[in-house]
NUKOLRO-510362 format. One record per residue: residue in three letters; x, y, z of N, C-alpha, C in turn. Coordinates in Angstrom, 2 decimals. Layout:
% residues N
PADREN  aa     n.u     n.v     n.w    ca.u    ca.v    ca.w     c.u     c.v     c.w
PADREN ala       X       Y       Z       X       Y       Z       X       Y       Z
...
//
This chain:
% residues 110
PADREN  aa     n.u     n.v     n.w    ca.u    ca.v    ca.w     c.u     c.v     c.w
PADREN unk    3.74  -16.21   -2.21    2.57  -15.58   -1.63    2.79  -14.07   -1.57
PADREN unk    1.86  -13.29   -2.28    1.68  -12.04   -2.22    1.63  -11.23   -0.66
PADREN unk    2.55  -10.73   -0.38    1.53   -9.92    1.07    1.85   -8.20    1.27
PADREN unk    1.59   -7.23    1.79    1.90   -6.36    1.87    2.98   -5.68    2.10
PADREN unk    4.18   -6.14    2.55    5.56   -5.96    2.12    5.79   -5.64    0.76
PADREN unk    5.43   -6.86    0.04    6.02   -7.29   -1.67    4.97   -6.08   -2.34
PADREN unk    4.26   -4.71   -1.56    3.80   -3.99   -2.71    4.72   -2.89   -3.52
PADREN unk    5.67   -2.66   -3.27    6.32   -1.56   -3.72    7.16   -2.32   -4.54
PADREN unk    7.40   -3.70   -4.42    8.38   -4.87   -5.13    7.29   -4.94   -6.72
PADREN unk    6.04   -5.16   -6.28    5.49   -6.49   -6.84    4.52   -5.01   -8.07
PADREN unk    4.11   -3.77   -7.68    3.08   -2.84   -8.66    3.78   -2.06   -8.77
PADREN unk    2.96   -1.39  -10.05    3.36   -0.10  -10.51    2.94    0.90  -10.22
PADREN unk    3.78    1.72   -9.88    3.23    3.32   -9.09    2.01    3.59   -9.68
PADREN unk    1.51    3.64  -11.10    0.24    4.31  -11.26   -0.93    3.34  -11.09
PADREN unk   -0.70    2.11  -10.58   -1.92    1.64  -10.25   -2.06    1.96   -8.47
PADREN unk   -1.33    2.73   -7.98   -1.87    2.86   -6.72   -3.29    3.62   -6.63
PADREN unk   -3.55    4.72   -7.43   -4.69    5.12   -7.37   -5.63    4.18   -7.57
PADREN unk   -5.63    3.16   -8.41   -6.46    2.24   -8.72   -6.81    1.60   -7.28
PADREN unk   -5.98    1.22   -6.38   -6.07    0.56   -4.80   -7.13    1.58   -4.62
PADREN unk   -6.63    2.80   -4.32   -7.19    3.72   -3.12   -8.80    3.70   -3.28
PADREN unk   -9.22    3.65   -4.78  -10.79    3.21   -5.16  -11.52    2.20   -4.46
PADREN unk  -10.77    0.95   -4.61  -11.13    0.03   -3.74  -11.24   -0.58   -2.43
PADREN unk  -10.56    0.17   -1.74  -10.87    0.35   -0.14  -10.97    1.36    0.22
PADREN unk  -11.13    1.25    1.79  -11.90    2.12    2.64  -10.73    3.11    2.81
PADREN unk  -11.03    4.54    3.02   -9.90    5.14    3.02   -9.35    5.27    4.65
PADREN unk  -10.54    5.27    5.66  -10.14    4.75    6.89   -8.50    3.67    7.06
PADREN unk   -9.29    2.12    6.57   -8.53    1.06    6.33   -6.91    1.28    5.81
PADREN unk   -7.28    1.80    4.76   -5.70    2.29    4.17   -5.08    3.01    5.05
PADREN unk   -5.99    3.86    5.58   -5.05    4.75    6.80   -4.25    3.91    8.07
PADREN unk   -5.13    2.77    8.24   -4.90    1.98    9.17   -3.72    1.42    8.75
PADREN unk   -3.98    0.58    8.02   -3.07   -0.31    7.40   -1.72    0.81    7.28
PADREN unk   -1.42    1.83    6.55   -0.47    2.59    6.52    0.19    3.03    7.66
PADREN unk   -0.44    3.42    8.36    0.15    3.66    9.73    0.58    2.55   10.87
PADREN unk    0.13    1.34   10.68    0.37    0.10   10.86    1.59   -0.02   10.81
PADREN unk    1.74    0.12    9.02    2.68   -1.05    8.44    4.12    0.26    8.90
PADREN unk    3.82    1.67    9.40    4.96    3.07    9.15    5.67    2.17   10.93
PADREN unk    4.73    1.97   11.68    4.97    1.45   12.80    6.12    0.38   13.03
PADREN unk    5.16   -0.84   12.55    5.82   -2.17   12.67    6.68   -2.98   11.45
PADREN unk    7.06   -2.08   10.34    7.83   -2.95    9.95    7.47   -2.00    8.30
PADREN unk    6.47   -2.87    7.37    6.99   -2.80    5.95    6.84   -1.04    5.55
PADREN unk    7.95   -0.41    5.70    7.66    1.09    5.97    8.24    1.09    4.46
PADREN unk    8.80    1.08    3.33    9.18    1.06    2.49    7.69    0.81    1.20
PADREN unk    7.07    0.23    2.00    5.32    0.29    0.95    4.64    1.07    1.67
PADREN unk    4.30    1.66    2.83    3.62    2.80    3.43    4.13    4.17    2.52
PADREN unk    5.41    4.17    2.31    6.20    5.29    1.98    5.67    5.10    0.44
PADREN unk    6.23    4.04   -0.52    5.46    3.99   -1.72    3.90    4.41   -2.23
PADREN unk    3.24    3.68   -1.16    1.99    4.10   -1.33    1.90    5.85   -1.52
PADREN unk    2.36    6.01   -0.44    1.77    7.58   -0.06    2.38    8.16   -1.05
PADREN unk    3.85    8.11   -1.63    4.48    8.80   -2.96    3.96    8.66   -3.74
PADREN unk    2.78    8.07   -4.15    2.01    7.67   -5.66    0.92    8.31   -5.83
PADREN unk    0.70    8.42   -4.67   -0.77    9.16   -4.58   -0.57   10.57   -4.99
PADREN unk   -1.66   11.21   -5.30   -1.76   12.82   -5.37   -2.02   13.45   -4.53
PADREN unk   -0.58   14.49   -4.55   -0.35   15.35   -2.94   -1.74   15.16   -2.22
PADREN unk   -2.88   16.11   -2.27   -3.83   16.28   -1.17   -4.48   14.72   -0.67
PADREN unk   -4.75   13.58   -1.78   -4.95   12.42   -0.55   -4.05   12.32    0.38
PADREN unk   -2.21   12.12   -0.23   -1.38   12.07    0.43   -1.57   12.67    1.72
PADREN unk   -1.52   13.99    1.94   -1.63   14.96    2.75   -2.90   14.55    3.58
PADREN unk   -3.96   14.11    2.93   -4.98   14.13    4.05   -5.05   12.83    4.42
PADREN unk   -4.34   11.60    4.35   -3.92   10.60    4.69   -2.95   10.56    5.81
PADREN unk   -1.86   11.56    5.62   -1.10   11.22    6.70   -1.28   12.28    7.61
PADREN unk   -2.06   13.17    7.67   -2.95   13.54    8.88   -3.50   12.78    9.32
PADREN unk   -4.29   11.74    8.59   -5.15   10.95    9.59   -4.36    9.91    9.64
PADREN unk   -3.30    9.58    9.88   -2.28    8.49   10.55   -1.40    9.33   11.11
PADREN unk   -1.25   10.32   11.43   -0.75   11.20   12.56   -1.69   11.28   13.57
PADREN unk   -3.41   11.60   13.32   -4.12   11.54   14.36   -4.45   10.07   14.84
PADREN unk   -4.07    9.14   14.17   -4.65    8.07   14.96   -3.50    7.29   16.02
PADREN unk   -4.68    6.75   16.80   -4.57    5.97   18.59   -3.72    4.81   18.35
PADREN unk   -3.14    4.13   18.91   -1.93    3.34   19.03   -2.91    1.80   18.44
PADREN unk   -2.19    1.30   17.32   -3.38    0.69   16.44   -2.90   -0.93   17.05
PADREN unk   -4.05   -1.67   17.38   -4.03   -3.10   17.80   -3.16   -3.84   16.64
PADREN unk   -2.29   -4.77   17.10   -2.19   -6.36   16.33   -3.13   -6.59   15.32
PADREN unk   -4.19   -7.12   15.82   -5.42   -7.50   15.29   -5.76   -6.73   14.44
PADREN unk   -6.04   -5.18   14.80   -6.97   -4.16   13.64   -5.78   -3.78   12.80
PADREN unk   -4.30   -3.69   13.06   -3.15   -3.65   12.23   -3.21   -4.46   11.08
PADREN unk   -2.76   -6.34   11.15   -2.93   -6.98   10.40   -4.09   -7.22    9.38
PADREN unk   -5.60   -6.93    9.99   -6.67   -6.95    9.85   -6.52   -5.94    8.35
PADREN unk   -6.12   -4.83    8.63   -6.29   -3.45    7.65   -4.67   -4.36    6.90
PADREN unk   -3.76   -4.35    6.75   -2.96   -5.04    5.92   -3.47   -6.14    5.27
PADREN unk   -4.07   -7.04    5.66   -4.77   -7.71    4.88   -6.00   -7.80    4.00
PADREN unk   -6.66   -6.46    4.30   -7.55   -5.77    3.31   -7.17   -5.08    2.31
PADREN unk   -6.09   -4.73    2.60   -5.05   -3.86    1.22   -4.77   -5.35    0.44
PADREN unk   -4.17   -6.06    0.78   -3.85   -7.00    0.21   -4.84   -7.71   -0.71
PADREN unk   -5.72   -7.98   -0.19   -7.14   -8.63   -0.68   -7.55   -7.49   -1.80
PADREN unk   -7.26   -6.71   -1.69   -8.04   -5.56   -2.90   -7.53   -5.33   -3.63
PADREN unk   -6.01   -5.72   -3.66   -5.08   -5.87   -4.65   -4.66   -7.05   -5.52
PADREN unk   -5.28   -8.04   -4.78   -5.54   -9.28   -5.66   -6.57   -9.60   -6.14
PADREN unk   -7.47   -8.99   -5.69   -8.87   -8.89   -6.25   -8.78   -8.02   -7.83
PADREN unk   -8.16   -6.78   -7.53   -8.28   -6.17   -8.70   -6.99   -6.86   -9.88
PADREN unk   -6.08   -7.20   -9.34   -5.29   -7.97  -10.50   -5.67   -9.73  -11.09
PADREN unk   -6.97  -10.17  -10.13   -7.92  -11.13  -10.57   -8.74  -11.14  -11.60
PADREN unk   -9.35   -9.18  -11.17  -10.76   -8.74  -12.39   -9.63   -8.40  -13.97
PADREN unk   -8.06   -8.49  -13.69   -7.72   -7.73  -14.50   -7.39   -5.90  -14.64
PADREN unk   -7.87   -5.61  -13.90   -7.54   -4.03  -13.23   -6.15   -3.22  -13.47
PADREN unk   -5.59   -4.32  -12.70   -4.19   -3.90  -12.66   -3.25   -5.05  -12.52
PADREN unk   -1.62   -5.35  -12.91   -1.13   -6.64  -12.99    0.09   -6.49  -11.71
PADREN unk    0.84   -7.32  -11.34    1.94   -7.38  -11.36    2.82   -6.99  -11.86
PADREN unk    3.46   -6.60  -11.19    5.43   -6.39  -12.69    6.01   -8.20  -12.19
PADREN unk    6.52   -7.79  -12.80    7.54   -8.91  -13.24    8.77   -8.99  -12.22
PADREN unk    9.14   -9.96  -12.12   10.59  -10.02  -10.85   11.58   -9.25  -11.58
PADREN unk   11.82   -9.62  -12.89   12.96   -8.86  -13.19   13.03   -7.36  -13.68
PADREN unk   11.21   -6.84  -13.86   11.25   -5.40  -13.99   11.19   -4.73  -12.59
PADREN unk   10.63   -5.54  -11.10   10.69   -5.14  -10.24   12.11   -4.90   -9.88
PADREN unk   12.94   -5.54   -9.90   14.69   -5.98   -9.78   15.72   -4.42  -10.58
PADREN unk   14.75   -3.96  -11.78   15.36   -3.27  -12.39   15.13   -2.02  -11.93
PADREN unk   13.56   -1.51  -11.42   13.62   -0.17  -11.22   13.95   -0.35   -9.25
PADREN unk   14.42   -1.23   -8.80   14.72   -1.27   -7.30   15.90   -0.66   -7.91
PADREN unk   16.75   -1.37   -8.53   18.31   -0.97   -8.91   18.26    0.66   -9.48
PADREN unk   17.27    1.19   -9.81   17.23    2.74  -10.95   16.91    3.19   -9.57
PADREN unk   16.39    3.05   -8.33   16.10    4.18   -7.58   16.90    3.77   -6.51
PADREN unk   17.96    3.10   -6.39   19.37    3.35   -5.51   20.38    4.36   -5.90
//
């Protein structure tokens, strides 16, 4: 099962722009600042490295300005990233890597 952890495992850096099209940029903010919080900080960090500086930048302003984010609206926004990322590797958009190309560039950026 795919979930928002396994994104920095599971895509390729240049389809992150492809995400950011498909959701809300609120949401992503949510979800990012969520996930910098409670845990999968290693795909918050991916995400935001993929992007081009000024979203970057005006992204994590607005997860610097935001209010101490619920359980509920946390998971809620992680699971909309998720959903839009299987959605678009459903339409064909963008794919998966592979376990063992994921395996290989984990090992190239240690």
């Amino acid at each position: 099962m795919f979930a928002f952890k396994d994104i920095h495992k599971r895509l390729h850096p240049s389809d992150i722009s492809q995400i950011t099209r498909s959701i809300n940029t609120i949401e992503l903010a949510t979800a990012l600042a969520y996930a910098q919080k409670t845990g999968p900080n290693a795909t918050a960090t991916f995400i935001l490295e993929n992007l081009p500086r000024r979203m970057a930048e005006n992204l994590s302003d607005d997860i610097a300005h935001m209010k101490a984010i619920q359980y509920e609206q946390g998971e809620a926004a992680l699971n909309a990233v998720v959903q839009a990322i299987q959605d678009l590797v459903t339409s064909g958009v963008i794919a998966f890597r592979r376990e063992e190309e994921a395996a290989m560039s984990s090992a190239q950026t240690r």
